[in-house]
C-alpha positions in Angstrom: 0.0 0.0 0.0 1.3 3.2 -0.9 0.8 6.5 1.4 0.1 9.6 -0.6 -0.3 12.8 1.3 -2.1 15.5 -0.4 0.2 18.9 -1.7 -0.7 22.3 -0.7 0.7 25.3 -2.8 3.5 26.3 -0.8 6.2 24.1 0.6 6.9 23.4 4.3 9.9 22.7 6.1 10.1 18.8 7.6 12.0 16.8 9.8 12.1 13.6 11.3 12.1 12.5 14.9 15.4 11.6 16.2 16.0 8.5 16.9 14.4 6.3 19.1 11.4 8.0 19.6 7.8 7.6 17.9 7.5 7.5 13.7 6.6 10.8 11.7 7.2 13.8 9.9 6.9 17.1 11.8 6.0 20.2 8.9 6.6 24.4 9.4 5.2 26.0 6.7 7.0 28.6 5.0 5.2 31.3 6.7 5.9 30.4 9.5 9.5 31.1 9.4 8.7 33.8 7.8 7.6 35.1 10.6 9.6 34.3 12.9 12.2 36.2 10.8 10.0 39.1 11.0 9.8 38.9 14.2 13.1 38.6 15.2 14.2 41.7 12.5 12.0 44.0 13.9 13.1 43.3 17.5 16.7 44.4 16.3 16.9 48.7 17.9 17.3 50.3 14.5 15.3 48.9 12.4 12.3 51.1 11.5 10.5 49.1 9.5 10.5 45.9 6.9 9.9 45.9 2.9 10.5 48.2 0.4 7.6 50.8 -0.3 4.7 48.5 -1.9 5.0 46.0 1.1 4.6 48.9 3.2 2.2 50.6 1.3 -0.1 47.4 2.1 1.5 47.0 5.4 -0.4 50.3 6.0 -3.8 49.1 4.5 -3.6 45.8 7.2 -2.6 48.1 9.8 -5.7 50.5 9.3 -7.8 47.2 9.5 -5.8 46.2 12.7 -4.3 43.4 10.7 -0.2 42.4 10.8 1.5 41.0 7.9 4.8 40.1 10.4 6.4 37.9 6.8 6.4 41.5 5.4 9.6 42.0 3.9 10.7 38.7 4.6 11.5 35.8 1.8 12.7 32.2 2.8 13.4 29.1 0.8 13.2 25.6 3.6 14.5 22.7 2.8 14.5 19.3 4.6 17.0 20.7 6.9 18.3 23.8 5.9 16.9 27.7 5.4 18.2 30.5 3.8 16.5 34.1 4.0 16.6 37.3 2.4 15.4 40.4 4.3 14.5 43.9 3.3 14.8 46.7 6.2 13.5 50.7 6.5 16.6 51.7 8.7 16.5 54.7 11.2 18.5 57.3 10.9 21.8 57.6 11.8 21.8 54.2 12.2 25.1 52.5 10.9 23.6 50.4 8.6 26.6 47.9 7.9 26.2 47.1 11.8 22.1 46.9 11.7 22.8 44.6 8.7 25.1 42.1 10.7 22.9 42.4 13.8 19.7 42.0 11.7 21.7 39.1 10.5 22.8 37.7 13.3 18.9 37.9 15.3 17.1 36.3 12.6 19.8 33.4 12.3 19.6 32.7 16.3 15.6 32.7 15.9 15.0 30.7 12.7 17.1 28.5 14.7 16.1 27.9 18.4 12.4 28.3 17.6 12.5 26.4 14.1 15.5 24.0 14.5 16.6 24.7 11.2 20.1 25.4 10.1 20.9 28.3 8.6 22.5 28.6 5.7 22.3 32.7 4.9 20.5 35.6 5.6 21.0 38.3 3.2 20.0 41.7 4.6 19.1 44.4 2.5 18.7 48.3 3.2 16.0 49.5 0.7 15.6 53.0 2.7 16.4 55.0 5.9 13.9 57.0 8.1 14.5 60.3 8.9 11.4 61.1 11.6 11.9 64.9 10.5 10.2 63.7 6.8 7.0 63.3 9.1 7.3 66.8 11.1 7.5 68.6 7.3 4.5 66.7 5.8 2.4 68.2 9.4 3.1 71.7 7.9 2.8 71.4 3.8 -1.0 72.4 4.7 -0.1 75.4 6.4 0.7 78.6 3.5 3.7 79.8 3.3 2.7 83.0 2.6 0.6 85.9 4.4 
């Protein structure tokens, strides 16, 4: 007899019991170390945000519905064993961003693999922008004239 377990549309991590102990197949979705990543990145003091600007541009429309995409920003490709994310981070400024990359970097490998028990193979960290909080205080006064 032949077991055949049904597919879904995205792939899931899987590993087997260690030795000695009862048959099967444990399975993480994707997503879920997705977020976990997320989770971990945005913990990191630094980071503003995660994504480049259409991520956050939704990111915005969930968070006006009280909604939290914490995968934003966040790709990952599981293997049987093995994960390897890619990262996109909104930096504050005057952050030094080679530093927030390694730490960023370093956080995400420590979660993906205490809470997942996955090795690690990469996390590549991109810097797609940098926050300056002053950008918000000018948009408060564009309405305001300029003139008298």
């Amino acid at each position: 007899m032949t077991n055949v377990a049904p597919t879904t549309s995205s792939s899931v991590a899987t590993k087997s019991p260690a030795s000695g102990t009862a048959a099967g197949k444990n399975t993480i979705a994707d997503g879920v170390v997705e977020k976990v990543a997320g989770i971990a990145a945005r913990e990191v003091p630094g980071v503003h945000d995660l994504g480049n600007g259409a991520a956050r541009a939704i990111g915005a429309i969930r968070s006006a519905i009280n909604q939290q995409d914490r995968g934003q920003g966040i790709k990952v490709e599981v293997g049987e064993k093995q994960v390897a994310a890619d990262i996109i981070v909104v930096a504050e400024y005057p952050v030094a961003l080679q530093q927030l990359a390694d730490s960023v970097r370093s956080a995400v490998t420590d979660a993906i693999s205490t809470v997942v028990g996955m090795e690690v193979t990469e996390v590549n960290v991109t810097v797609s922008d940098v926050y300056i909080p002053s950008d918000d205080d000018n948009d408060d006064n564009s309405t305001e004239s300029r003139v008298q």
